[in-house]
C-alpha positions in Angstrom: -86.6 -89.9 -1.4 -85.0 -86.6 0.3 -83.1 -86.7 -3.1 -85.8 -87.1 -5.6 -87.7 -84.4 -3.7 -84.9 -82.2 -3.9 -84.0 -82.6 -7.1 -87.6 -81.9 -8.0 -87.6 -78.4 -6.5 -84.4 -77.4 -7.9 -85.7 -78.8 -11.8 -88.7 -76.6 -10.9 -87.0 -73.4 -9.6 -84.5 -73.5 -12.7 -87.6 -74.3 -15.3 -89.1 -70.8 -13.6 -85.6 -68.7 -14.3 -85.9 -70.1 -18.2 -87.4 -68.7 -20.5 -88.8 -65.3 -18.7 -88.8 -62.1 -19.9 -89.3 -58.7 -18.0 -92.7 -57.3 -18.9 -91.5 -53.8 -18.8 -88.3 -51.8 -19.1 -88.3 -50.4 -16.0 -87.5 -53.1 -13.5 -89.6 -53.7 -10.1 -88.8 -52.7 -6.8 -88.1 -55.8 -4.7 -88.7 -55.5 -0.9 -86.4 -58.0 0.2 -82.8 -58.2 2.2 -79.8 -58.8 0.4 -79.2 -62.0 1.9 -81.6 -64.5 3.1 -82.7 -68.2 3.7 -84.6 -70.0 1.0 -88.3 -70.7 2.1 -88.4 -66.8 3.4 -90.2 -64.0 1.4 -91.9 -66.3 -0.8 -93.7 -63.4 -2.7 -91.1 -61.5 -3.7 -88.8 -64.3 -4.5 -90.6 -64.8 -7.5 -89.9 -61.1 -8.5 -86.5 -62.2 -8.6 -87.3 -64.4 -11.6 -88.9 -61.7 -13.4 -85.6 -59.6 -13.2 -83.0 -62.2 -12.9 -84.8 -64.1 -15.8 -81.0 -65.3 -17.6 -78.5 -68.4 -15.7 -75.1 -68.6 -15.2 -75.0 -71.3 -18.1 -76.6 -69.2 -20.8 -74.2 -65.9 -19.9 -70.9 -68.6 -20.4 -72.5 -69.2 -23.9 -73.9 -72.4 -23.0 -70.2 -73.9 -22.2 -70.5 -75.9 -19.0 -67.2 -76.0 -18.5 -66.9 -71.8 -18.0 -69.9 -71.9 -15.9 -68.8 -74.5 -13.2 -65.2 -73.1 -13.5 -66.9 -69.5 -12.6 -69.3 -71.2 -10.0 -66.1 -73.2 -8.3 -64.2 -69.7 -8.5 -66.6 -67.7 -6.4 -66.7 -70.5 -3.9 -63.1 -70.6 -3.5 -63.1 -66.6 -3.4 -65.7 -67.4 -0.4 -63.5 -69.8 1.5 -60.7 -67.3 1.0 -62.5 -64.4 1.9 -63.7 -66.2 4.9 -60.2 -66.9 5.8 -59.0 -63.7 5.4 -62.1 -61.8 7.8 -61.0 -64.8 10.0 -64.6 -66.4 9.8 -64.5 -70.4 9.6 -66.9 -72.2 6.7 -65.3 -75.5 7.9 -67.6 -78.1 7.5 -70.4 -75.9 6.6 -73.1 -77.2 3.5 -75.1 -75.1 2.2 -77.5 -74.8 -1.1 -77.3 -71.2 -2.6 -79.2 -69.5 -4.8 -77.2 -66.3 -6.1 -78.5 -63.1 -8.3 -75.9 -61.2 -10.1 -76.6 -58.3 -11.7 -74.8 -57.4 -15.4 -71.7 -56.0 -13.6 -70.9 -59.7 -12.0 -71.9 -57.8 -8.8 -73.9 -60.1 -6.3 -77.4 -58.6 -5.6 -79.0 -61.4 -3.5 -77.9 -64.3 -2.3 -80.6 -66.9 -0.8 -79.7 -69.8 1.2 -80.2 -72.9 3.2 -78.3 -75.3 5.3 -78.0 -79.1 4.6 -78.5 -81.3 7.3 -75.1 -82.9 7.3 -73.7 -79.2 7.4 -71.8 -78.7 10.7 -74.0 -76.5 13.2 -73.4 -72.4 12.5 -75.2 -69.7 13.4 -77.9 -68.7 10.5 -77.5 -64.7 12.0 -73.7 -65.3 11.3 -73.8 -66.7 7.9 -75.9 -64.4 6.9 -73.7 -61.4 8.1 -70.7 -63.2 6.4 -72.9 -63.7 3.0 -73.4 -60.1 3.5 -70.1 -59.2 3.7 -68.8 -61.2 1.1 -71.6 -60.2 -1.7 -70.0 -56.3 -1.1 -66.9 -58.0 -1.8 -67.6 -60.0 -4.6 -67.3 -59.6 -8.4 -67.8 -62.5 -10.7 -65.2 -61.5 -13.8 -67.7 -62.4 -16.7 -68.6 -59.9 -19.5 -72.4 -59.7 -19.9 -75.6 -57.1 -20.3 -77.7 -59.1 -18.2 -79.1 -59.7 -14.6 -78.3 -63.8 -14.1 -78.9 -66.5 -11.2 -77.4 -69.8 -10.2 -79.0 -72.2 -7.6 -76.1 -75.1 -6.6 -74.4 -76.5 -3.5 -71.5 -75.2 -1.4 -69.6 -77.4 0.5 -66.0 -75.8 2.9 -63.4 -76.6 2.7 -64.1 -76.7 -1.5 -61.0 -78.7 -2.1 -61.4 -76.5 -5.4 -58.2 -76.5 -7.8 -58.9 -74.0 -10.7 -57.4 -74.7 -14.2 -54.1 -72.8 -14.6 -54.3 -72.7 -18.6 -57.4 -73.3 -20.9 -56.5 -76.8 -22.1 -59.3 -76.6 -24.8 -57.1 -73.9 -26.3 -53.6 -75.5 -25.7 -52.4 -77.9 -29.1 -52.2 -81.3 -28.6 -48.6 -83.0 -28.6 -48.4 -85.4 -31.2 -47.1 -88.7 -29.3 -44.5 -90.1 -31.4 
């Protein structure tokens, strides 16, 4: 049931970032923190929509493959980051929901524990989301504000791809 429900909410957030355009050129000023848990600021959170109106799918031209890769990449950046401040994610779960702005910059990050996630300090993971977001840029090449909602999970256990393998030639077996 917690999974259906769940599941739900996230269909229905991402069917809200779809399909949205700005209704003017000029983009609206959001009065809400740079970090902050999902459930909070309910009225400007759908001004995030309005401005972040592309997803991280659609600016990796539809290829899934790029757009996990890139999602996986960040997290490990995270876990390293958090290693090198000296900061420890072990253990923690988390859903995210993550605003980029063209430049692969991190504007917002909104977020929520899972219940399974070992016991930290919202105050502190918010600092350290803080921290990191000023940190943080996602190496993609695009000319438009994008969001991602998905789950985090530390230690990732993350190993990314050393060579596109849809661009190496097969070897003929023979």
């Amino acid at each position: 049931m917690k999974f259906s429900i769940t599941f739900i909410v996230l269909c229905l957030v991402s069917g809200l970032s779809i399909g949205q355009e700005n209704s003017s050129d000029q983009p609206k000023e959001l009065d809400i923190p740079k970090v902050f848990l999902i459930g909070e600021y309910e009225d400007q959170y759908g001004l995030l929509y309005e401005t972040y109106n592309q997803i991280l799918l659609s600016v990796c031209h539809d290829d899934m493959d790029v757009a996990f890769n890139k999602w996986m990449d960040m997290l490990s950046e995270m876990e390293s980051y958090a290693g090198n401040i000296d900061f420890d994610l072990n253990g923690v779960k988390i859903w995210l929901k993550v605003f980029w702005n063209a430049e692969g910059t991190i504007d917002h990050i909104s977020f929520y524990r899972k219940p399974n996630s070992r016991n930290i300090d919202v105050d502190e993971l918010k600092a350290f989301l803080s921290s990191f977001m000023n940190h943080y840029q996602m190496p993609i090449q695009t000319n438009v504000k994008f969001t991602h909602n998905g789950s985090a999970q530390f230690p990732t256990a993350y190993i990314p791809p050393q060579v596109d393998d849809k661009l190496r030639p097969r070897e003929k077996k023979g």
